[in-house]
C-alpha positions as CSV (number, residue, x, y, z in Angstrom):
1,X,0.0,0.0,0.0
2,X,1.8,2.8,-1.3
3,X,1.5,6.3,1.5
4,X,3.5,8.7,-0.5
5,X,6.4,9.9,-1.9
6,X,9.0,10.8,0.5
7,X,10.5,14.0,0.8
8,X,7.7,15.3,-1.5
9,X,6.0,19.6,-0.3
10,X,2.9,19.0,1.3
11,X,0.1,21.0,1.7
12,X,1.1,23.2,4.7
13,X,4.4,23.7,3.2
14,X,6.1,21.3,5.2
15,X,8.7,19.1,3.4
16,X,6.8,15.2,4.3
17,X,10.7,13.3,5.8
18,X,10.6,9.9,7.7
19,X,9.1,11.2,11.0
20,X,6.0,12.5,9.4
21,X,5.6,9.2,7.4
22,X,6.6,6.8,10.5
23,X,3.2,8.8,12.0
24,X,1.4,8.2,8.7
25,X,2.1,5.0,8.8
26,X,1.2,4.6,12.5
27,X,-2.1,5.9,11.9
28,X,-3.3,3.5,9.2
29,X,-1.9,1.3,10.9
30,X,-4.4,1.9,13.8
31,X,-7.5,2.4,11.4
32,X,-7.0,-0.8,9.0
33,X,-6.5,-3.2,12.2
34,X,-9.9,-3.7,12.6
35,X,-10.5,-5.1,9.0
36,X,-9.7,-9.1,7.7
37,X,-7.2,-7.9,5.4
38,X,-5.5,-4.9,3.7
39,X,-7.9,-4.7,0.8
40,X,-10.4,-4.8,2.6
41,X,-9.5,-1.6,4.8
42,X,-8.7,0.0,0.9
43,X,-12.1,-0.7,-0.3
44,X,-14.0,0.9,2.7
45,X,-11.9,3.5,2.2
46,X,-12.5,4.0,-1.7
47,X,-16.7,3.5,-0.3
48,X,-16.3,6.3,2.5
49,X,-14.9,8.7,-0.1
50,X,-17.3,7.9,-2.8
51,X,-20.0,8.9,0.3
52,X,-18.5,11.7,0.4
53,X,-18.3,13.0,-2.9
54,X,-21.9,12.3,-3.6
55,X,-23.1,14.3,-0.5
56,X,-20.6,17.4,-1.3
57,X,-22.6,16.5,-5.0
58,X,-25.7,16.6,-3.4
59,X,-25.5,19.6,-0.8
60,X,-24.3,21.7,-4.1
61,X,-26.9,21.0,-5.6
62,X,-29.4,22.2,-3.1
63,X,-31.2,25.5,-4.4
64,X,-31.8,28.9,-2.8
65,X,-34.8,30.1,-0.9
66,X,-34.6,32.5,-4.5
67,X,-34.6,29.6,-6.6
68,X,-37.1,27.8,-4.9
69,X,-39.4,31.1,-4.9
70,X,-38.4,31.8,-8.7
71,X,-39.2,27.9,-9.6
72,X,-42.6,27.7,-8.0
73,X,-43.9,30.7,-10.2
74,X,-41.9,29.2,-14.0
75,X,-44.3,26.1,-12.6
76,X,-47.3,28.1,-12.2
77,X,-46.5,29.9,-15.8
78,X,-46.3,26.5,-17.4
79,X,-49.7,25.5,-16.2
80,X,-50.9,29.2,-17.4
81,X,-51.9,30.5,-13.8
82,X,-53.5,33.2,-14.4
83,X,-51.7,34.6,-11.2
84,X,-48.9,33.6,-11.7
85,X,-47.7,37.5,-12.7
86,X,-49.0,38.6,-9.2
87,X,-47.4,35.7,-7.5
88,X,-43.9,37.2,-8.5
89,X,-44.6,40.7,-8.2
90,X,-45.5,39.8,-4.6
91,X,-42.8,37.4,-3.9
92,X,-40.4,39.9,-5.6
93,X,-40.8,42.6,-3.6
94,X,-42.0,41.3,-0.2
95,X,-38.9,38.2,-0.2
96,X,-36.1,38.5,-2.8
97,X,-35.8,42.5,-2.5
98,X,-36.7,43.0,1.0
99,X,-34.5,40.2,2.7
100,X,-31.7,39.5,0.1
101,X,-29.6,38.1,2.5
102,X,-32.6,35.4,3.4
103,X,-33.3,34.7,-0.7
104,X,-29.3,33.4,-1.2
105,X,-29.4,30.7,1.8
106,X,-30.3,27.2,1.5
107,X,-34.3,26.6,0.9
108,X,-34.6,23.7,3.5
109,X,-32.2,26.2,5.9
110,X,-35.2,28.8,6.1
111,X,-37.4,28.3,9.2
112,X,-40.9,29.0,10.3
113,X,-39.9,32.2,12.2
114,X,-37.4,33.7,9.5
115,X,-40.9,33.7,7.6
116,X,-42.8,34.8,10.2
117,X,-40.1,38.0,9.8
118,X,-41.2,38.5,6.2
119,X,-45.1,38.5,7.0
120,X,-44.4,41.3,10.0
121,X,-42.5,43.5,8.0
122,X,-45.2,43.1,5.2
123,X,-47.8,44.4,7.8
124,X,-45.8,46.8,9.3
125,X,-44.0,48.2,6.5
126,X,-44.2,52.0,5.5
127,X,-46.4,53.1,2.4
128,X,-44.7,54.3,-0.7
129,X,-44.7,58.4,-0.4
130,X,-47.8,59.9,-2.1
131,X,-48.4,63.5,-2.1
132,X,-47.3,65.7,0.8
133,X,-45.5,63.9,3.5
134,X,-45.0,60.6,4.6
135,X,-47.1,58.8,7.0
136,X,-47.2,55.2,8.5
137,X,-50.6,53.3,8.5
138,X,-52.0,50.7,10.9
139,X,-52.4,47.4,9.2
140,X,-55.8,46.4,9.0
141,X,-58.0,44.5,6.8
142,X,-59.0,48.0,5.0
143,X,-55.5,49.1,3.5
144,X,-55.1,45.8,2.5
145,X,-51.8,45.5,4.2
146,X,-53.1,42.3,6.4
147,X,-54.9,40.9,3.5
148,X,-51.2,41.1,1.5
149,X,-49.4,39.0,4.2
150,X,-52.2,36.7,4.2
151,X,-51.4,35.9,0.5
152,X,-48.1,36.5,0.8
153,X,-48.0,33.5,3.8
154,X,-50.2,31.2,1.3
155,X,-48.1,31.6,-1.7
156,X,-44.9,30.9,0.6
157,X,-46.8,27.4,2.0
158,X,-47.8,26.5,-1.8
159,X,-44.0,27.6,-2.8
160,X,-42.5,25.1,-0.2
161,X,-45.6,22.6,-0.9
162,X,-44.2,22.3,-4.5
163,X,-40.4,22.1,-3.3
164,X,-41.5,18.6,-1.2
165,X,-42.4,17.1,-4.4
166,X,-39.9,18.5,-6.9
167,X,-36.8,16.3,-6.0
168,X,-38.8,13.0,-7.0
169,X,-41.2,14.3,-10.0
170,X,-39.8,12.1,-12.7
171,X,-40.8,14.5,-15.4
172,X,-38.2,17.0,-13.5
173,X,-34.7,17.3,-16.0
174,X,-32.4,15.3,-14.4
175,X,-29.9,18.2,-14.1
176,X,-32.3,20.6,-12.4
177,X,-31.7,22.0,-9.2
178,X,-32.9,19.8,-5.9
179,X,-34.2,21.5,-3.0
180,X,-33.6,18.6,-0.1
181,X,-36.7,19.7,2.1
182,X,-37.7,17.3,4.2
183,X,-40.8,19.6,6.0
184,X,-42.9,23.0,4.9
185,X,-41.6,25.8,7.5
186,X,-44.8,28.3,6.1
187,X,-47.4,25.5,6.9
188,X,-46.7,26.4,10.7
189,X,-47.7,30.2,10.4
190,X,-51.3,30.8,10.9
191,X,-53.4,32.5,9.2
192,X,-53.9,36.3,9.7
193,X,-56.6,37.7,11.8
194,X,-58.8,40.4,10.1
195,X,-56.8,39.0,6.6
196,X,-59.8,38.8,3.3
197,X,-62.7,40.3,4.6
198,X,-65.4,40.0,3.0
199,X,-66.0,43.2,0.4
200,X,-69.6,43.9,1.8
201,X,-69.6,47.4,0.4
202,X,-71.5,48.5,-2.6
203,X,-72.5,50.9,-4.5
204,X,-75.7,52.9,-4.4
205,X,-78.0,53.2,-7.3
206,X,-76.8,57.3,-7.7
207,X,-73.5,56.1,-7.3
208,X,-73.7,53.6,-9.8
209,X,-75.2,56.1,-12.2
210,X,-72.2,58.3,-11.9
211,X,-70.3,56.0,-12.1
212,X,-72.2,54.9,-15.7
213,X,-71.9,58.5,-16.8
214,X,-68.0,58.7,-15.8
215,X,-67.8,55.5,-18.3
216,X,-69.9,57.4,-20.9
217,X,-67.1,60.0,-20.5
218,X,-64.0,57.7,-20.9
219,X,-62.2,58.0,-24.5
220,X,-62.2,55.4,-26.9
221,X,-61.4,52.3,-26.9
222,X,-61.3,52.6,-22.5
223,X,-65.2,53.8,-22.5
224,X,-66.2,50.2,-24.8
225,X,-63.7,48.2,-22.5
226,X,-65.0,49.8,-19.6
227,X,-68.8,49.6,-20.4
228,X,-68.4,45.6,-21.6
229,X,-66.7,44.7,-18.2
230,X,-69.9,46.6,-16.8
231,X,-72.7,44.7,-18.6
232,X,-71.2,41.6,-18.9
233,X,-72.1,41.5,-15.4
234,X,-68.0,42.2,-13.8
235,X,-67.0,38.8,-14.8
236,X,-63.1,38.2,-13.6
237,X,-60.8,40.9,-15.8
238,X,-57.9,38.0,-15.7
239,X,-60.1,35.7,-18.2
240,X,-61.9,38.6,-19.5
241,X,-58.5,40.2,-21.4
242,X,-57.7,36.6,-22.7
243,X,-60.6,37.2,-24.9
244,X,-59.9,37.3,-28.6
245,X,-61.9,38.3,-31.7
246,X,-62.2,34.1,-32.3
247,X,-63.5,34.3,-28.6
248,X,-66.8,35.6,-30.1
249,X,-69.0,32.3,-31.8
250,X,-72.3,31.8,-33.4
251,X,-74.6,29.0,-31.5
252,X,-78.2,27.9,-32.4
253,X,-80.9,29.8,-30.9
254,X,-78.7,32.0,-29.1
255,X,-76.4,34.0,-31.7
256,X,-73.4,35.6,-30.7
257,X,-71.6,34.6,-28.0
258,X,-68.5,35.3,-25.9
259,X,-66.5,32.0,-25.2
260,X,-64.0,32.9,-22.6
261,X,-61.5,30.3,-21.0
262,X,-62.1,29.7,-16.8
263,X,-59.0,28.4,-15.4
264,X,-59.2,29.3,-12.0
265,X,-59.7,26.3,-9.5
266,X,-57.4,24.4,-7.0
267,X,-54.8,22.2,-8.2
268,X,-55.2,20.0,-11.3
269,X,-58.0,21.9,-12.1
270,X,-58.4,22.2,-15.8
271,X,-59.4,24.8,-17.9
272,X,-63.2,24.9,-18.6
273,X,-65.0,27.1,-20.8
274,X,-67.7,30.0,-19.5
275,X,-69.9,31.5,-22.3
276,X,-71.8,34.5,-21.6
277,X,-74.3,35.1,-24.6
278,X,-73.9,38.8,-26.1
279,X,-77.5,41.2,-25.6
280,X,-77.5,43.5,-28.5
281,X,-76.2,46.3,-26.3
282,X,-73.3,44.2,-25.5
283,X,-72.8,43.7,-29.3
284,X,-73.2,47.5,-29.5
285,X,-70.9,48.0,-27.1
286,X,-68.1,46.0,-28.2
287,X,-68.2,47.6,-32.0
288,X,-65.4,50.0,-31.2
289,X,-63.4,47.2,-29.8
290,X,-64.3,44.8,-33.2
291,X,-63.3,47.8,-35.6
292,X,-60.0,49.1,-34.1
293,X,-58.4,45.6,-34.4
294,X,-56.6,43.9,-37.3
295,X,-59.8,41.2,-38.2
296,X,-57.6,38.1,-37.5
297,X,-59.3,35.8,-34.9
298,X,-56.2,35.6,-32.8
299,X,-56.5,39.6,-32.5
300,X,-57.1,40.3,-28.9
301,X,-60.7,41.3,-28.3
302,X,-59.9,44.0,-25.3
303,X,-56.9,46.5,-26.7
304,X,-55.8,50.0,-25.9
305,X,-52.9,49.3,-28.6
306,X,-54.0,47.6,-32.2
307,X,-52.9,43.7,-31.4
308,X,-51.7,43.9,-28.1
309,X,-54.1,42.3,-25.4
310,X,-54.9,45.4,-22.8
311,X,-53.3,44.3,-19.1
312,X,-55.4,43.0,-16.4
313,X,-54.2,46.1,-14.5
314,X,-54.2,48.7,-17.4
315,X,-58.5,47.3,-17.4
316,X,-58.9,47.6,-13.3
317,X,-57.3,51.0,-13.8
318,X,-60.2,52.3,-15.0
319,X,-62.0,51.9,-12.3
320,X,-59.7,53.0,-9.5
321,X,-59.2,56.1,-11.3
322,X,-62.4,57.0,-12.1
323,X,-63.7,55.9,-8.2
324,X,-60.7,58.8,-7.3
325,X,-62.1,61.4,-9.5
326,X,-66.0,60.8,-8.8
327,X,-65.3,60.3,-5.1
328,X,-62.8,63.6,-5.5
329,X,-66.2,65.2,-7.0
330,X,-68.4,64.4,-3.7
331,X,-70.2,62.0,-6.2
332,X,-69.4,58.9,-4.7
333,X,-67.3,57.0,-2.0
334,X,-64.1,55.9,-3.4
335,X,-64.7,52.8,-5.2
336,X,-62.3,49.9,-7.4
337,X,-63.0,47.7,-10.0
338,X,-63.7,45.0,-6.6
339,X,-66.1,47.3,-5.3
340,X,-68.0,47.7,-8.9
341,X,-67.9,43.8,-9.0
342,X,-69.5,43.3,-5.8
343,X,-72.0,46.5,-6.5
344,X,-73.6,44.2,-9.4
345,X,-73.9,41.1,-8.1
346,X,-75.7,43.2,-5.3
347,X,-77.8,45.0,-7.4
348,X,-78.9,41.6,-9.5
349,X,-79.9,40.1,-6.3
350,X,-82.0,42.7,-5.4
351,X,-83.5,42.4,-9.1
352,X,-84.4,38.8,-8.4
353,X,-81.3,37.1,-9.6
354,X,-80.7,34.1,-7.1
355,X,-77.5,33.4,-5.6
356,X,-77.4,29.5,-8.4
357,X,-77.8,32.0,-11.2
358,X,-75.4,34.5,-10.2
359,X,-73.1,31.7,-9.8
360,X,-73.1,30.6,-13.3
361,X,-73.5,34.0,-14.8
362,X,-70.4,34.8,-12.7
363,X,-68.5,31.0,-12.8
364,X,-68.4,31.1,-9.5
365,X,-68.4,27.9,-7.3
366,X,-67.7,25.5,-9.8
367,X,-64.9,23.2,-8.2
368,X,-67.0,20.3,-6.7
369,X,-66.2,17.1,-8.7
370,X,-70.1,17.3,-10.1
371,X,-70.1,21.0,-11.4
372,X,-65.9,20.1,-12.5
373,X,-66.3,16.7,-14.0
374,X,-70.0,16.0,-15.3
375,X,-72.2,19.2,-15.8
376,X,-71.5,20.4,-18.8
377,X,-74.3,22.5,-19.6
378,X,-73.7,25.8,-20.0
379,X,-76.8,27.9,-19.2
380,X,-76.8,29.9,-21.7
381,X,-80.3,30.9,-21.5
382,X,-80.1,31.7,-18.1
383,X,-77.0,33.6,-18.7
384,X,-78.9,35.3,-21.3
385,X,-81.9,36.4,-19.7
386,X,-79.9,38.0,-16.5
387,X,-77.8,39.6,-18.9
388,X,-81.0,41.2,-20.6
389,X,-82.2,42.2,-17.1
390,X,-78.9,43.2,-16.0
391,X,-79.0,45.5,-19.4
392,X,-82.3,47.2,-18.8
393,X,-81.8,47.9,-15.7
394,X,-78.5,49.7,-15.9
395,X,-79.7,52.0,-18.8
396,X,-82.6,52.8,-16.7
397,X,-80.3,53.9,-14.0
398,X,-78.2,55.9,-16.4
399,X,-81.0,58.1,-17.1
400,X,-82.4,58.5,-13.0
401,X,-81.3,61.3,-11.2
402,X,-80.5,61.0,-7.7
403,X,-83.9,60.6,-6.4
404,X,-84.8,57.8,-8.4
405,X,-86.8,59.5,-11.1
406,X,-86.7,59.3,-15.2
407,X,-85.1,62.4,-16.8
């Protein structure tokens, strides 16, 4: 068994002479005297440093709390989440930029009260400066700031829910990072008292008619993007801007109708189809939209630009802004596109609509393994009669002053 070569530098800088060999030699000595033979003290040896190597393999391989974050949303974007763009934004700013120390460490090195760090300084974390001065809010469910954290602790949960499963998914590439976890850190934070309250606020029938003349008031193409998210009874803008001029189909005994693509619903949920049929006022309406664009079918249906699909943000815009100039004006309260949403599912109710019809007008509660699975009928003379009423009932508003009477 050959030690060395005598006499050779060694690592220290140390020329290796007899007495450092004699101890060399002393030592192996000592460790193979346990073993039946010589070889078989070599071949333990040669297994130990294969161990070795694979586990100095294996911990370099081991992704970030940042990969691990960044990986969770390129899944989500392969199975075209349609919140997958909010996902990042949120992890973004509230993880990667705000703890960048945090985000470069070892995913299964993070625990439960490192994250609890990132929810607190979520809550209690000073606006963005607006206007004159600076001030610094209380969290509560109304500035959103405890309804962020909330999200912010579920997306971290799901984000460590798909790094448990990613080291043995055999469709992974085999030269992908590994993550090692062994446990979910964010599935020990609770959930966050006074987090999603409900939105019980909505908006009078005067507000709502200034808020119907402050569309009327919009510029072209907003004002027809604005009035079809109105009358098609606030369906959810994310599906609503995937809409394209091939979105809108011909089907017997109900004409025209608006074939958008659902795919919100829990995991493994696939997409489904939701068709609203289109009242001749929505047909009206959308005539700005159908002339501005190109004529192919792939053309995006809702566009500011000629060809490019208008952002889910750019479309809830709208709203916000004009809430802050009608509520600026005394006319209303403040109001967002969530507010408007809520407003006409209120008003239809009190026009009648039950809560099994708004649901379908509104593909809403559609994730039991009946409505998921077997129902495939699509209401669409429900859908089309609510959206008639629905119709009616907004241009009368239109034309009401604020004590209810025609003029």
């Amino acid at each position: 068994m050959k030690l060395g070569v005598f006499g050779a530098l060694g690592a220290d800088g140390q020329v290796r002479g007899l007495a450092f060999w004699r101890r060399e030699a002393a030592q192996i000595s000592a460790q193979a005297r346990p073993f039946s033979s010589l070889a078989a003290y070599e071949e333990r040896r040669r297994l130990d440093q294969l161990q070795s190597e694979r586990q100095v393999s294996l911990e370099a391989q081991q992704g970030s709390f940042e990969e691990l974050l960044k990986a969770y949303v390129d899944d989500m974007q392969r199975r075209e989440k349609s919140s997958a763009k909010d996902v990042g934004r949120a992890l973004e700013l509230n993880v990667l930029q705000a703890f960048p120390d945090l985000a470069q460490r070892k995913a299964k090195d993070i625990s439960a009260a490192e994250l609890s760090n990132i929810l607190r300084l979520c809550i209690h974390r000073e606006p963005a400066l607006k206007g004159r001065g600076a001030r610094k809010t209380v969290a509560n469910a109304v500035n959103g700031k405890r309804t962020m954290a909330n999200r912010l602790r579920s997306y971290l949960r799901a984000a460590y829910s798909y790094g448990l499963k990613h080291d043995l998914d055999p469709l992974r590439a085999g030269d992908s990072v590994l993550f090692g976890l062994t446990q979910n850190p964010a599935a020990m934070l609770p959930t966050i008292d006074g987090a999603e309250r409900a939105n019980t606020d909505s908006l009078t029938k005067d507000e709502l008619r200034h808020l119907l003349l402050g569309v009327d008031a919009m510029d072209e193409p907003q004002r027809a993007i604005a009035r079809c998210m109105v009358y098609l009874g606030g369906q959810r803008v994310a599906m609503l801007v995937r809409a394209t001029r091939g979105s809108i189909i011909e089907v017997d005994g109900y004409g025209s109708v608006l074939a958008l693509t659902e795919r919100k619903g829990g995991k493994g949920a696939m997409p489904r189809d939701h068709l609203l049929p289109l009242t001749p006022r929505l047909q009206e309406y959308m005539q700005p939209l159908l002339q501005a664009s190109a004529g192919s079918v792939s053309d995006p249906l809702f566009s500011v630009r000629t060809g490019r699909q208008v952002a889910r943000d750019t479309a809830l815009q709208l709203f916000s802004e004009l809430g802050a100039e009608l509520a600026g004006k005394g006319l209303t309260r403040k109001f967002t596109w969530r507010m408007v949403r809520a407003s006409i599912e209120t008003h239809l109710a009190q026009l009648g609509v039950d809560e099994q019809r708004r649901a379908w007008l509104l593909s809403h509660g559609r994730n039991g393994v009946q409505a998921r699975h077997y129902d495939r009928y699509h209401y669409l003379r429900e859908k089309r009669e609510d959206l008639e009423l629905l119709g009616r009932y907004l241009d009368e508003v239109r034309v009401a002053d604020s004590l209810g009477r025609k003029g």
